[in-house]
C-alpha positions in Angstrom: 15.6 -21.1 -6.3 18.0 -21.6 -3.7 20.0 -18.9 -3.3 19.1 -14.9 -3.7 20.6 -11.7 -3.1 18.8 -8.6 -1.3 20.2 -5.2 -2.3 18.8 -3.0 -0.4 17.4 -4.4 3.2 14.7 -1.4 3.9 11.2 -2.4 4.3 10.4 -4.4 0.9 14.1 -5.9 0.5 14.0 -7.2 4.0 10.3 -8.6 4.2 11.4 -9.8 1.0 14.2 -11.9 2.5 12.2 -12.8 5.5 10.1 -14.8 3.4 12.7 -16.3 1.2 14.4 -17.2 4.1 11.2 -18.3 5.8 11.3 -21.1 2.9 14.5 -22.5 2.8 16.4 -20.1 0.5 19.9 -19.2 1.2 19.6 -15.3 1.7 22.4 -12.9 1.3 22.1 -9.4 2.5 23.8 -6.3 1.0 23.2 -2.5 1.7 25.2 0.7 1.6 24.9 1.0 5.0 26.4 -2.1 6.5 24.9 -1.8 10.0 21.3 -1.8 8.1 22.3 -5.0 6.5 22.9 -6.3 10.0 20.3 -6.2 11.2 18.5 -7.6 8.9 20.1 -10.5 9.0 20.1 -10.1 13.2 15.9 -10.4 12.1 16.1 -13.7 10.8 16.0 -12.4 6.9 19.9 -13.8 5.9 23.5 -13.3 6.2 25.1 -10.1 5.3 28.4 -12.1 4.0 28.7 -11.9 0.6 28.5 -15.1 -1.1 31.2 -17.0 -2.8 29.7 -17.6 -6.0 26.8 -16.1 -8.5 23.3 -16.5 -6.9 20.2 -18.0 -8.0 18.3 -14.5 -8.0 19.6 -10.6 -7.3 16.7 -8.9 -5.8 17.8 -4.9 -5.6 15.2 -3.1 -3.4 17.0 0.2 -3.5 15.3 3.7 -4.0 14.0 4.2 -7.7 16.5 7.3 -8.5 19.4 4.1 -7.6 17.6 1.1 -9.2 19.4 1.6 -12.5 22.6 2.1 -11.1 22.9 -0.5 -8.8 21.3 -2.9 -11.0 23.6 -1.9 -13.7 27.2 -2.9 -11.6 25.1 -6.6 -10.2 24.7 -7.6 -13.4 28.3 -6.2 -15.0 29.8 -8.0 -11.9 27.6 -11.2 -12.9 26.4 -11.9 -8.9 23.7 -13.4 -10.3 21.5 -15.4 -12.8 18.4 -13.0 -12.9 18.0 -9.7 -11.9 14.7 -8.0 -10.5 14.1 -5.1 -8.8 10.9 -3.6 -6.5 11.2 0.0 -7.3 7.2 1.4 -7.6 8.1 2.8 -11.0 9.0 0.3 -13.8 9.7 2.1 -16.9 12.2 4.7 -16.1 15.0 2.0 -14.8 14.3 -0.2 -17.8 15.1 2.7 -19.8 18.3 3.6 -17.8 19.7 0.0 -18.5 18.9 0.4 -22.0 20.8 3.6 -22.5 23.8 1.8 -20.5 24.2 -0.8 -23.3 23.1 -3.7 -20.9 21.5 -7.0 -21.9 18.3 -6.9 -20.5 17.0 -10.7 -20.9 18.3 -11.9 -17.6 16.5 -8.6 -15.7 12.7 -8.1 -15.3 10.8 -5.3 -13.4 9.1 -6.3 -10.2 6.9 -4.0 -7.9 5.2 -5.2 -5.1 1.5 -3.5 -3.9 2.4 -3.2 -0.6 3.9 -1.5 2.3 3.9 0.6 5.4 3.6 4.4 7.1 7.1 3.1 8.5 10.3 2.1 6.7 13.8 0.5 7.3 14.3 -3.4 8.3 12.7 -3.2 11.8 9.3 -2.5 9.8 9.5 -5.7 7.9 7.6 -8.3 8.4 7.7 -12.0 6.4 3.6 -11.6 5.5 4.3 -8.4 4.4 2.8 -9.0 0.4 0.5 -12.0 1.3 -2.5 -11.5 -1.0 -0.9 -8.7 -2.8 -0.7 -7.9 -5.9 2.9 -8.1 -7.2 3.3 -6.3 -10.9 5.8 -8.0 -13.1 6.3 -6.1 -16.5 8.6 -8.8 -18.7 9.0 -7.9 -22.2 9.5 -10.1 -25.4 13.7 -10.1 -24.5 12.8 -11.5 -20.8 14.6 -14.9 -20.4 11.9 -17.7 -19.9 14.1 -18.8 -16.4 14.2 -15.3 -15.2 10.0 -15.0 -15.5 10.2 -18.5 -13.6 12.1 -17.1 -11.1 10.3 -14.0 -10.4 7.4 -16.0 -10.0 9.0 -18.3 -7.7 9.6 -15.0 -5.7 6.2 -13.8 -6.2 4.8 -17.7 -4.7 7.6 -17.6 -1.7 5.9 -14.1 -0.7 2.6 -15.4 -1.1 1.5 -12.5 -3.1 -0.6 -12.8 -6.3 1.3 -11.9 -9.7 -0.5 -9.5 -12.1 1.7 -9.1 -15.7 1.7 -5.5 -16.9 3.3 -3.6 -19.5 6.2 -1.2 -17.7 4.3 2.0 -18.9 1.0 1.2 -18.1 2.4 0.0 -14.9 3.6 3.6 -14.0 0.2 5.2 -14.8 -1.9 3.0 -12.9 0.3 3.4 -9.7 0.4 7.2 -10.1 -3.6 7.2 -10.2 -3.7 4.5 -7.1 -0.9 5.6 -5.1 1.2 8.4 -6.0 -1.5 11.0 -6.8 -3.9 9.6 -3.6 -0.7 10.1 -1.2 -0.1 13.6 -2.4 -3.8 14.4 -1.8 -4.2 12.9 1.7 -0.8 15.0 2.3 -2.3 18.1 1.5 -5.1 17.2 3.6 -3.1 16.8 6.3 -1.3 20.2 5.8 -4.6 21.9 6.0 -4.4 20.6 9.9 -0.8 21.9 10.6 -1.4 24.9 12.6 -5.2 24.9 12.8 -6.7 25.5 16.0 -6.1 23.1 19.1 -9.8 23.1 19.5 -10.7 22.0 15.8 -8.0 19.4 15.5 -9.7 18.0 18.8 -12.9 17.2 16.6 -11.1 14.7 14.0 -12.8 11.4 13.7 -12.6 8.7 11.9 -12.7 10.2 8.4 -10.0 12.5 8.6 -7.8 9.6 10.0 -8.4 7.7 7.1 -8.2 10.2 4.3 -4.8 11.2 6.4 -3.3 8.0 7.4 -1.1 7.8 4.5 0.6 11.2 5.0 2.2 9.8 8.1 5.5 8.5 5.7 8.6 9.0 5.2 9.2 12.2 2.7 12.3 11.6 1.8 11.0 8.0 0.6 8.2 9.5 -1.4 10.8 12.2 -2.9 12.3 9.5 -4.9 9.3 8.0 -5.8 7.7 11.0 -7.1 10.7 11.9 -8.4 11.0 8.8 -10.8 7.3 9.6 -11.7 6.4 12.9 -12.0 4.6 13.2 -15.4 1.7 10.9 -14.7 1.4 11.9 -11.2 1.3 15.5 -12.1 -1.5 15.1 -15.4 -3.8 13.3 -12.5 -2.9 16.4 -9.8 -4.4 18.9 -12.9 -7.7 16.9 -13.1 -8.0 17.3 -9.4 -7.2 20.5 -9.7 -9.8 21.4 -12.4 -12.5 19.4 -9.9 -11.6 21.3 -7.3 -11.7 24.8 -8.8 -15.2 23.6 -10.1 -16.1 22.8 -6.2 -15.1 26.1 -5.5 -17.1 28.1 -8.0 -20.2 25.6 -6.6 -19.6 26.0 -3.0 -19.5 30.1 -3.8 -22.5 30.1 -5.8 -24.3 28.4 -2.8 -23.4 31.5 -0.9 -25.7 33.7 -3.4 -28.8 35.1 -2.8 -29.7 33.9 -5.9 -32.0 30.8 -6.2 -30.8 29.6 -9.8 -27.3 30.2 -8.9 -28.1 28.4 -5.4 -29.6 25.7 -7.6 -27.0 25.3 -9.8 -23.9 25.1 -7.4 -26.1 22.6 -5.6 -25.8 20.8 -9.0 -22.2 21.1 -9.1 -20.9 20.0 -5.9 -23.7 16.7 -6.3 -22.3 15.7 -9.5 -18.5 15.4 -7.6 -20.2 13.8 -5.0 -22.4 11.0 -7.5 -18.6 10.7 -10.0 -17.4 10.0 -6.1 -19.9 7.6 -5.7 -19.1 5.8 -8.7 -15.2 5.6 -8.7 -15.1 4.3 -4.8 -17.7 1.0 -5.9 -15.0 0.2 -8.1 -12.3 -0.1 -6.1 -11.8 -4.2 -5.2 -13.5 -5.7 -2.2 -11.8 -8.8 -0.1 -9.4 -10.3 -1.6 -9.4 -8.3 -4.7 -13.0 -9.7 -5.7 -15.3 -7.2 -6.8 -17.0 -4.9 -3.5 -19.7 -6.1 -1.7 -22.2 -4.4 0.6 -21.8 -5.3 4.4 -23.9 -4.1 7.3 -22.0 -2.6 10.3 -23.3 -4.0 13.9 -21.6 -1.0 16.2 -20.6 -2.2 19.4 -19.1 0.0 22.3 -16.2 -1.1 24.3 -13.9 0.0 27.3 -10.3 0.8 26.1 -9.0 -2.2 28.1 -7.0 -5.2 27.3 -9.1 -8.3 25.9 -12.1 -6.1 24.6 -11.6 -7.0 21.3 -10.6 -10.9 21.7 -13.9 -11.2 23.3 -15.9 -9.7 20.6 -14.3 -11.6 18.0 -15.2 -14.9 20.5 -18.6 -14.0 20.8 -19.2 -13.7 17.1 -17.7 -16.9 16.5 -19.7 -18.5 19.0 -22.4 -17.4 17.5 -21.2 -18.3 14.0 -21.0 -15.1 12.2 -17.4 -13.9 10.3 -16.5 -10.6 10.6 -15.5 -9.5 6.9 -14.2 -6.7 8.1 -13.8 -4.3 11.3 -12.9 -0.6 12.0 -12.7 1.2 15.5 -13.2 4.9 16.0 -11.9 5.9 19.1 -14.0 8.3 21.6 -12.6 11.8 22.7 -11.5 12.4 25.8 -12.7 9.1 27.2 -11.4 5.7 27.5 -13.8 4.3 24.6 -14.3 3.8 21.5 -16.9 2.5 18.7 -15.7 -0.8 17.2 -18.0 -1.3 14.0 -18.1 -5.3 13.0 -18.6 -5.5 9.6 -20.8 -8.3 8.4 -22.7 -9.7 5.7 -26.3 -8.0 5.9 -28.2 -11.4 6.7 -25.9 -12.3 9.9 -26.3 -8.6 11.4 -29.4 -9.3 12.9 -28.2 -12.7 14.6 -24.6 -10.8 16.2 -26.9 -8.1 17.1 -29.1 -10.7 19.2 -25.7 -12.5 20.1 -23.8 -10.0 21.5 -26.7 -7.8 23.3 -26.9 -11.4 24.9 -23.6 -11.6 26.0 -24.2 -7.7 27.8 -22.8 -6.0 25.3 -24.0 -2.3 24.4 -25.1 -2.2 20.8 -25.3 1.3 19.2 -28.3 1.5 16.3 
């Protein structure tokens, strides 16, 4: 590939071009907002000139409810040799370009696994899919060049490509993604106008069941939008679960022992199906989970805390698999937990507490 075309230069079209351009290729930027495409390409991710001739690759990164559309006019103005497109639902565009009469062997469905609370091109960033999954969902019709080129893409972005049927695709994300983000965004409504003095009391695990409800609405509009029939079949089994914790969480109320006993029953059995669905979610680098031991270590909310920590564990050869801070209330503090592998805990313990730092058990 040496040439591509980014339709669409939002937070996935621009990373996108970022790392095309990153590696040589000739980017073109094109948006319906001109000034968006400009600064883009003021980022480093192209030019937004058109270019003179057909491209290698059209990459259209435009909102799903436009995919279709705007894939449909590329490929009747022939810009380029293969069509993709990174809209997180795959099988209602494909559809769209069917019912338009299109041939559909130069196009194939892309959609990357990753993103951000924020949007637009001064969000982007070149690493952005580095070790993510990227779906592609090519059919029998798919032209054997266009496949190559999408995983071309996929390589340039350093993300790992996993082949899915479009359908399937579309499920999967609304359990993963779609469903999860409209949860954590109830979650976070419960918290609109609670009281100043509860709200003070979040810690670390209403951030993180919350964090996602920080985006953009109108972005998850059209995403929902182009996905609401699988989203909303997960939302009813959620649903039933919760009406079932409710009818637990009442009977736990009672006076009555076996009623106590069994609403105890109910609300462990959500807990233990909990249990079991959050093991299977992937560990580092999409390999299966692993258990890690946390050493907790407090630190001063000052500048070079955590470069230290990290120096200190290196000097005492131990990697840090993973790390999460929870931040103190009302003081300049916080709780950085170091995640290691359960043998090494005890040797960063030693480490650290050497190097006068306070451990917390």
């Amino acid at each position: 590939m040496r040439t591509a075309l980014v339709i669409g230069t939002g937070l996935i079209g621009t990373s996108a071009a970022l790392a095309l351009a990153q590696r040589g290729v000739t980017v073109h930027l094109a948006d319906h907002d001109p000034e968006q495409a400009r600064t883009a390409a003021a980022l480093g991710a192209g030019t937004d000139e058109a270019p003179d001739g057909p491209v290698d690759l059209a990459l259209v990164a435009a909102p799903p409810a436009h995919v279709a559309g705007v894939l449909a006019d590329a490929m009747r103005r022939g810009l380029a040799r293969g069509y993709l497109d990174v809209a997180s639902v795959k099988g209602g565009p494909r559809r769209e370009l069917q019912a338009l009469g299109l041939d559909l062997t130069a196009y194939l469905g892309t959609h990357p696994m990753s993103g951000r609370e924020k949007s637009g091109p001064l969000a982007a960033t070149g690493d952005l899919f580095e070790g993510r999954p990227w779906v592609l969902t090519p059919t029998r019709d798919t032209d054997t060049e266009v496949l190559n080129l999408a995983l071309e893409l996929v390589s340039h972005c350093r993300a790992v490509p996993v082949v899915m049927d479009a359908d399937a695709h579309d499920r999967a994300v609304a359990l993963v993604s779609h469903m999860p983000h409209l949860v954590s965004s109830m979650v976070a409504a419960r918290l609109e106008h609670a009281e100043e003095s509860a709200v003070r009391l979040c810690g670390q695990g209403i951030r993180d069941v919350t964090r996602i409800a920080a985006s953009d609405p109108r972005m998850w509009i059209d995403i929902l939008s182009a996905n609401p029939g699988p989203v909303a079949d997960l939302l009813s089994d959620v649903a039933a679960d919760l009406d079932e914790a409710v009818r637990a969480l009442r009977a736990l109320q009672s006076s009555d022992e076996d009623k106590r006993r069994e609403g105890s029953a109910g609300i462990e059995d959500v807990l233990r199906r909990g249990n079991a669905g959050q093991v299977r979610v992937p560990g580092k680098h999409g390999s299966a989970p692993r258990a890690y031991e946390a050493v907790v270590v407090l630190i001063d909310d000052q500048p070079g805390q955590l470069a230290r920590i990290f120096a200190d564990a290196g000097m005492a050869g131990v990697n840090i698999e993973d790390v999460r801070i929870e931040h103190a209330t009302g003081q300049q503090a916080g709780l950085v937990q170091l995640m290691v592998e359960p043998k090494a805990a005890p040797v960063l313990t030693a480490a650290l507490r050497e190097r006068g730092w306070a451990i917390r058990q």
